[in-house]
N, C-alpha and C positions, 0 to 999 in steps of 0.2 A: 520524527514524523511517523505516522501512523498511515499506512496505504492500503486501502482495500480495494481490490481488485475481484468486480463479479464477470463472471465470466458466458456469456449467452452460449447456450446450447447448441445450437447451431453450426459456429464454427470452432467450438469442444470438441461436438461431437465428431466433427468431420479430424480435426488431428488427431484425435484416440482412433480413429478408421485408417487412417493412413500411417499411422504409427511414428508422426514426428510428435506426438503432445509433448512426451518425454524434452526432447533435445530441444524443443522450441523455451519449452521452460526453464531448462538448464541454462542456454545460453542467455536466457535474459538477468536471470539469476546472477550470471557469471558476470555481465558488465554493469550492474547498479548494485553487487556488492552489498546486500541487507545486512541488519546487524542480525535479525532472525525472520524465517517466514514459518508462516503455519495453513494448511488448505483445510477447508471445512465448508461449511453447506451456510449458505447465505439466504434467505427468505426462498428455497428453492433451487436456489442456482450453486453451481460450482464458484468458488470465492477461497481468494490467497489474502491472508493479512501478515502484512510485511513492514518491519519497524527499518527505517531508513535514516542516516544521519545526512540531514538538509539544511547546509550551512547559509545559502540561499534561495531566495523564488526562480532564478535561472537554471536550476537544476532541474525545477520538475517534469519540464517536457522528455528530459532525459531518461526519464525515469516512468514518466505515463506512456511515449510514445509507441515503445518496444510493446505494449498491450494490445494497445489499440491498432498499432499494424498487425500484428501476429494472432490478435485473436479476436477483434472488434468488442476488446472489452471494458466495460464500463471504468471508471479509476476516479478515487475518493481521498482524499489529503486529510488528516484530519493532525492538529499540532497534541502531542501529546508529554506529559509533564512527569520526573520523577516522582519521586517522597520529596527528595533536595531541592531539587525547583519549585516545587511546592512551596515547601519551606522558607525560598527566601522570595517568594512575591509580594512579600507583605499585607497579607491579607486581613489581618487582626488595624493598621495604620488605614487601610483601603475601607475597611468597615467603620472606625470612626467617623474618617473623611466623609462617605457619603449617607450615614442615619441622621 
């Protein structure tokens, strides 16, 4: 699963002023365990994209919640596929079926 996380300004900018941003991010980091995260600039905003292994729907609040307390930040789920998944969805059977 694919999780984007935009972050408003506002109470960014207030943990980079008090100097938890660091440790706030670390410890959330620490309990939902990503396989990888990457921070970069989202239409403006400050934005974390974080690849997460979500075995089920019960897990996401686990995983959105620690945002949205800590930093009233937006959070976006999106499923995302290897080459190998790809591969075995059967897409070539899925195209006959519906032309």
């Amino acid at each position: 699963m694919l999780v984007h996380v935009k972050f408003p300004h506002e109470s960014f900018n207030a943990a980079v002023k008090e100097g938890t941003v660091g440790k706030k991010i670390q410890n959330i980091l620490d309990e939902i365990k990503p396989e990888s995260v990457y921070f970069t600039e989202y239409n403006g905003l400050r934005s974390a994209v974080i690849i997460v292994d979500l075995p089920d729907a019960s897990k996401v609040p686990g995983i959105a919640e620690p945002w949205f307390l800590e930093f009233s930040a937006c959070v976006e789920f999106h499923i995302v596929m290897s080459p190998e998944d790809l591969g075995r969805a059967g897409l070539e059977s899925l195209g006959k079926k519906w032309s």
